[in-house]
Structures are given as structure tokens and as C-alpha cells.
LOLUM-198501 format. One line per 5 residues: for each residue x, y, z of N, C-alpha, C. Coordinates in nm, 4 decimals, m for minus. Example, Ala and Ser with C-alpha at 12.3 -4.5 7.8 and 13.67 -1.06 7.14 Angstrom:
# LOLUM-198501
1.3190/m0.5690/0.7800/1.2300/m0.4500/0.7800/1.3200/m0.3300/0.7800  1.2850/m0.2250/0.7080/1.3670/m0.1060/0.7140/1.2900/0.0030/0.7870
***
This chain:
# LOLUM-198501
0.6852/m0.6464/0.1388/0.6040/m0.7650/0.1212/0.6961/m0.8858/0.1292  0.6099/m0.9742/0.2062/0.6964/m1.0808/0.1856/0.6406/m1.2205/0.1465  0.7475/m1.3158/0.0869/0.6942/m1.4191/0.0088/0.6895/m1.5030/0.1059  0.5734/m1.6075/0.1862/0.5994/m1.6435/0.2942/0.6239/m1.7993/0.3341  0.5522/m1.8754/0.1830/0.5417/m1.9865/0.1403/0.4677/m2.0986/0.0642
0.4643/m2.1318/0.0231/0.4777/m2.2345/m0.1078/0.3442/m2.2515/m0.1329  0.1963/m2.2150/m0.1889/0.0571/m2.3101/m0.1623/0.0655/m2.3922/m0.2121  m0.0038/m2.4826/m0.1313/m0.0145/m2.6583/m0.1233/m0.1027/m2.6056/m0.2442  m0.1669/m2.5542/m0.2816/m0.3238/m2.6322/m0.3158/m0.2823/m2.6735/m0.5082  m0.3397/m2.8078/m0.5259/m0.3012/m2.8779/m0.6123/m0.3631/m2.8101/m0.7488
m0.3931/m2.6946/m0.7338/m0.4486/m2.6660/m0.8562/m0.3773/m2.5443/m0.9074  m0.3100/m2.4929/m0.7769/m0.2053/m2.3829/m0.8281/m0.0278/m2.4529/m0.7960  m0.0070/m2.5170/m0.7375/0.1577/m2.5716/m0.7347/0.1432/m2.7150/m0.7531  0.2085/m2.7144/m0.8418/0.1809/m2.8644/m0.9565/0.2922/m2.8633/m1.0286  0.2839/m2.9361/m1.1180/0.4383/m3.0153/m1.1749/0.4802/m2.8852/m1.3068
0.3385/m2.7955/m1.3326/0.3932/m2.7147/m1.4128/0.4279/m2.5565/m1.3992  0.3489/m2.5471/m1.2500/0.3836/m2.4376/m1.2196/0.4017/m2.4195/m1.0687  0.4512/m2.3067/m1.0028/0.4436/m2.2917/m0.8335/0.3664/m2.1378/m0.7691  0.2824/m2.1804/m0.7022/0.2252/m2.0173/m0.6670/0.2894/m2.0194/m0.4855  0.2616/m1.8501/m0.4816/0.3543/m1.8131/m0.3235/0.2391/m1.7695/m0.2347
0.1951/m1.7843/m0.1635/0.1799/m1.6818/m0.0498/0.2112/m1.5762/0.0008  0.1648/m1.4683/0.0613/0.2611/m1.3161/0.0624/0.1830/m1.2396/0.1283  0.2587/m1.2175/0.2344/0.1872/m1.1401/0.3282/0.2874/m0.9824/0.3375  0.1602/m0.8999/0.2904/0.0053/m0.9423/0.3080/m0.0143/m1.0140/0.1958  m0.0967/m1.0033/0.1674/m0.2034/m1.1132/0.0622/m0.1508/m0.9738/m0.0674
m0.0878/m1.0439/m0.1668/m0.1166/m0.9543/m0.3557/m0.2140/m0.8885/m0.3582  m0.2152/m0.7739/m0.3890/m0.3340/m0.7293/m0.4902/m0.3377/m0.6970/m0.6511  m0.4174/m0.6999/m0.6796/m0.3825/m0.6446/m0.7965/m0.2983/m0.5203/m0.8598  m0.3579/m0.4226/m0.7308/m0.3002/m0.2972/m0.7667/m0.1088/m0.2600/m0.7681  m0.1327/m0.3905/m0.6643/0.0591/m0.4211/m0.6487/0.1059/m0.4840/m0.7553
0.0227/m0.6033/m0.7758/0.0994/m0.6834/m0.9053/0.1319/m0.5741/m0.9664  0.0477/m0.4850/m1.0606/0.0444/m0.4546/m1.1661/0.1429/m0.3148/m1.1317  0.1980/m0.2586/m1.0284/0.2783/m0.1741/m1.0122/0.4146/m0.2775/m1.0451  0.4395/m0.3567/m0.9965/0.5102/m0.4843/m0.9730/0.5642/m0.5064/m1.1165  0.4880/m0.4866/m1.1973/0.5222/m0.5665/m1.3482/0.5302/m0.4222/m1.4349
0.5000/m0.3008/m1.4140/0.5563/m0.2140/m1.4231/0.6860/m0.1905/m1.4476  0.7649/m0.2126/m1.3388/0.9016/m0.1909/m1.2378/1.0042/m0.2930/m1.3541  0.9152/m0.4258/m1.2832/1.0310/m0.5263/m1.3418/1.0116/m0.5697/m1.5387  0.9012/m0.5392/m1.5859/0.8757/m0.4883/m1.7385/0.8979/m0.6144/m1.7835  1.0029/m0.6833/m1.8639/0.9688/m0.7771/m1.9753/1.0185/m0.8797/m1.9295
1.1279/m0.8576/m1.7847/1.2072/m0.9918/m1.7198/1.0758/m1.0719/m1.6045  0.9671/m0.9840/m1.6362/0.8881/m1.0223/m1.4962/0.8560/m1.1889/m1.5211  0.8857/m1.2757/m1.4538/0.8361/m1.4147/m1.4905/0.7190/m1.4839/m1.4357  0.6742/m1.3325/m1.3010/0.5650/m1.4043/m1.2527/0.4100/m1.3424/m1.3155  0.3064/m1.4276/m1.2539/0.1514/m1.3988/m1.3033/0.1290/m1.4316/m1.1490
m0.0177/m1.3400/m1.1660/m0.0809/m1.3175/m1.0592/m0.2392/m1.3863/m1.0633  m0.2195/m1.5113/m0.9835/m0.3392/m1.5837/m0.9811/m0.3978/m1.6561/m0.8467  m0.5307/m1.5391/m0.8759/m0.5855/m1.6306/m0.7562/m0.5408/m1.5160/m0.5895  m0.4470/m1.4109/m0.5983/m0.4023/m1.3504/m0.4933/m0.2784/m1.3725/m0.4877  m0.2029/m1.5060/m0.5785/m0.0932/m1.5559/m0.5368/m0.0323/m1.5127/m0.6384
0.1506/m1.4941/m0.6016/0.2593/m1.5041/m0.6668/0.3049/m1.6229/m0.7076  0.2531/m1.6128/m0.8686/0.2703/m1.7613/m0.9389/0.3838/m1.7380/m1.0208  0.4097/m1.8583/m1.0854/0.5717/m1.8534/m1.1957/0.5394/m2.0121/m1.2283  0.5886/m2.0258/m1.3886/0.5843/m2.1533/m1.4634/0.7322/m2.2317/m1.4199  0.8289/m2.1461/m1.3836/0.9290/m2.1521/m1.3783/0.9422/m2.2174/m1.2397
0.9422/m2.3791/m1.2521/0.9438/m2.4610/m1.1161/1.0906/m2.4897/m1.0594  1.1802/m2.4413/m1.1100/1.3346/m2.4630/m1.0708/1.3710/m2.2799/m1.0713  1.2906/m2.2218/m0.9555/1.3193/m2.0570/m0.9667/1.4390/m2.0653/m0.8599  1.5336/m1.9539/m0.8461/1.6525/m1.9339/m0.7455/1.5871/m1.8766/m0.6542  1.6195/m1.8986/m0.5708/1.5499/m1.8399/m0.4288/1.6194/m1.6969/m0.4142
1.7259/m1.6303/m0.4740/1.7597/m1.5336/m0.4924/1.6635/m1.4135/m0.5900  1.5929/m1.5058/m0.6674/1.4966/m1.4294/m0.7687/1.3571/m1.3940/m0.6610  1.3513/m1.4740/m0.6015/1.2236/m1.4614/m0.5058/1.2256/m1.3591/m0.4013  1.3752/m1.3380/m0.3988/1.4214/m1.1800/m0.2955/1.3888/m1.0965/m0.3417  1.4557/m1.1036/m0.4351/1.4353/m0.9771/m0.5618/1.2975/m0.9412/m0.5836
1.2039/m1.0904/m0.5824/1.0758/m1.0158/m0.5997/0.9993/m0.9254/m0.5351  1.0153/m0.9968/m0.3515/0.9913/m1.0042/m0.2578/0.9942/m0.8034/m0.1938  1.1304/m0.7782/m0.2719/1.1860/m0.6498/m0.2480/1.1323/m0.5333/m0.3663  1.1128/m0.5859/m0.4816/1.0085/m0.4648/m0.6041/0.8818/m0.5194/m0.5059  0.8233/m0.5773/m0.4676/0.6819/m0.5833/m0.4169/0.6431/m0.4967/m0.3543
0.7441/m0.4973/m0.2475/0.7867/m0.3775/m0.0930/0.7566/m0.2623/m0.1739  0.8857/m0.2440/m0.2781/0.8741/m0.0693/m0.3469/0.7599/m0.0386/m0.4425  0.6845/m0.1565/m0.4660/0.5294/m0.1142/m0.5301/0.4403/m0.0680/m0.4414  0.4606/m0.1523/m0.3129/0.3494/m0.1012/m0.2235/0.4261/0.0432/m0.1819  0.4835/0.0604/m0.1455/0.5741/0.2030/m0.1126/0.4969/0.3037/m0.2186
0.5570/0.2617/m0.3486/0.4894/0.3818/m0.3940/0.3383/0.4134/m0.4366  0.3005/0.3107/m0.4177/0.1356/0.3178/m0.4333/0.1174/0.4026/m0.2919  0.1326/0.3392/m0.1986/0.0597/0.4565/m0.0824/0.1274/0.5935/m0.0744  0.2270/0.6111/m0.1053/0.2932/0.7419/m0.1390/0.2135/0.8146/m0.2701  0.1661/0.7642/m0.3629/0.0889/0.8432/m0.4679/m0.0376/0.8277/m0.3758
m0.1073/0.7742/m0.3178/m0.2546/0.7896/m0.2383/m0.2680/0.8732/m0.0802  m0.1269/0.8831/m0.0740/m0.0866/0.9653/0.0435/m0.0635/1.0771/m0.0172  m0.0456/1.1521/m0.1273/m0.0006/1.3114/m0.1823/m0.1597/1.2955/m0.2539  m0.2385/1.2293/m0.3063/m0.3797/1.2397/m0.3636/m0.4750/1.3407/m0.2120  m0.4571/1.2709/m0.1511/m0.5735/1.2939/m0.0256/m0.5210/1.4445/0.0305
m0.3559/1.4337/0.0211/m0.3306/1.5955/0.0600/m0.3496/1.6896/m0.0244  m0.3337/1.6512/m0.1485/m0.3808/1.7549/m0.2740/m0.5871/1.7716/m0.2294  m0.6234/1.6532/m0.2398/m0.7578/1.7035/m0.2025/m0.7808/1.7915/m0.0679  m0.6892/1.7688/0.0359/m0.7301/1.8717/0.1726/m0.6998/1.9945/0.1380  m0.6121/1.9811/0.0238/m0.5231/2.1414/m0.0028/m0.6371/2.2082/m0.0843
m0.7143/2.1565/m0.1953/m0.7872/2.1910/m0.2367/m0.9182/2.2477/m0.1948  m0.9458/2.1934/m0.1036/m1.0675/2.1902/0.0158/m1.0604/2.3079/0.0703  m0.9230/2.3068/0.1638/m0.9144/2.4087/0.2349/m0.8803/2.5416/0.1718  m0.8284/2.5592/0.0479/m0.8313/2.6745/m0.0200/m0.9824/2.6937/m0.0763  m1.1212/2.6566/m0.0924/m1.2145/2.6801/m0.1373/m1.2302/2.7334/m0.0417
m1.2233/2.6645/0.1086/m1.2760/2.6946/0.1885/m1.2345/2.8337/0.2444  m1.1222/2.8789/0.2671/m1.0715/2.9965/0.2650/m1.1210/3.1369/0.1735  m1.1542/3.0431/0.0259/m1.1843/3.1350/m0.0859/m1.3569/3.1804/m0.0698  m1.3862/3.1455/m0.0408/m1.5389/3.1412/m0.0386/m1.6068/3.1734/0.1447  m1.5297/3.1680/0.2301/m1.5425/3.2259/0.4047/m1.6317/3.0934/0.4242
m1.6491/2.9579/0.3826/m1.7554/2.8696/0.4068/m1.6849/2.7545/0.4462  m1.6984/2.7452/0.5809/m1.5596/2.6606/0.6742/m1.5999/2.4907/0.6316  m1.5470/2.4112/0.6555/m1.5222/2.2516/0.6135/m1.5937/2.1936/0.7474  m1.6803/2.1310/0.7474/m1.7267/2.0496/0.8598/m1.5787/1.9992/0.9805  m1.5938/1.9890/1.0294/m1.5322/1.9339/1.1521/m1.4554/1.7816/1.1614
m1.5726/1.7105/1.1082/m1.5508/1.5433/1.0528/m1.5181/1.5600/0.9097  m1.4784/1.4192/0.8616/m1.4347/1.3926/0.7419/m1.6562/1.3676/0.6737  m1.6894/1.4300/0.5767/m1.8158/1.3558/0.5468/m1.7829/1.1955/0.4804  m1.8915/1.2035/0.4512/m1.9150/1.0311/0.3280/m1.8508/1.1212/0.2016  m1.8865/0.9864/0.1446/m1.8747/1.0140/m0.0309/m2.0053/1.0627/m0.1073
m2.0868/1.1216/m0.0604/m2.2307/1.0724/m0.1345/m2.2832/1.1854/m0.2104
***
């Protein structure tokens, strides 16, 4: 992930605080892997989609740093949702084996 630049908009970067841009766009599910990782030093909040901080004199070295746990949140989030979906095919296909009652062809819905 990367931090890509500064939002103008006057209601999030203002004299008391600065929010980032980041492409892709934050999610929640990253922040919160994100603040996980980095635990009690984390200085940023997540508002709005953006990578915010009160801290208006931040080192642009800290913003690497962020920039780089972001990367390894998203890493391991799709790596735990990438071994979920194979545990479910594994599961699937051993019923399916167990029982002689073959798996459709296509993926179905959810329903």
C-alpha cells in the first residue's frame, strides 16, 4: 500500500490534524490488521478511508514505515482468506468423495 498524498479537504487536513490518501483506498479490515502489528506506537486513526495522524510535524520516514505494515496487513489478510477458501474446497471435496455425490461444475451462490 501506498501513501500517495496529502487530502486537501479542509475538514480532514487542518491545523490540527493531516489525513493521507492510499492507494488503494484503507479499509477497515487493513487498518485494524495495521494497528494490530504496530500496537501502542500506532499514531494513526482511520477516518473517513483515510490515513489520519494529529501529529502535523510527522517524519516522512514514519510514513514509510507505515506505508510498509500496511503492505504486510494486506499480505496477510489475503493469505488468511486465501488458506479459508482452500480449507473450504478441501472440505467440499472430501464430502464429496465421502458420500460418491460429485460438486457441481461451477462455483454455486451463497443461498
Amino acid at each position: 500500500m501506498k501513501v500517495v498524498s496529502i487530502n486537501p479537504g479542509p475538514s480532514v487536513t487542518n491545523e490540527k490534524q493531516i489525513s493521507f490518501d492510499t492507494d488503494p483506498p484503507l479499509t477497515r479490515e487493513v487498518f485494524d490488521m495495521y494497528s494490530l502489528m504496530v500496537g501502542r506506537g500506532n499514531m494513526f486513526t482511520l477516518q473517513n478511508g483515510l490515513l489520519t495522524t494529529s501529529n502535523i510535524n510527522i517524519d516522512p520516514r514514519y510514513l514509510a514505515q507505515a506505508a510498509e505494515t500496511l503492505t504486510e496487513a494486506e499480505r496477510q489478510i489475503e493469505n488468511a482468506k486465501a488458506k479459508a477458501i482452500q480449507a473450504r474446497e478441501d472440505f467440499l471435496k472430501g464430502l464429496s468423495e465421502k458420500t460418491g455425490i460429485p460438486l457441481p461444475a461451477t462455483k454455486p451462490s451463497a443461498s
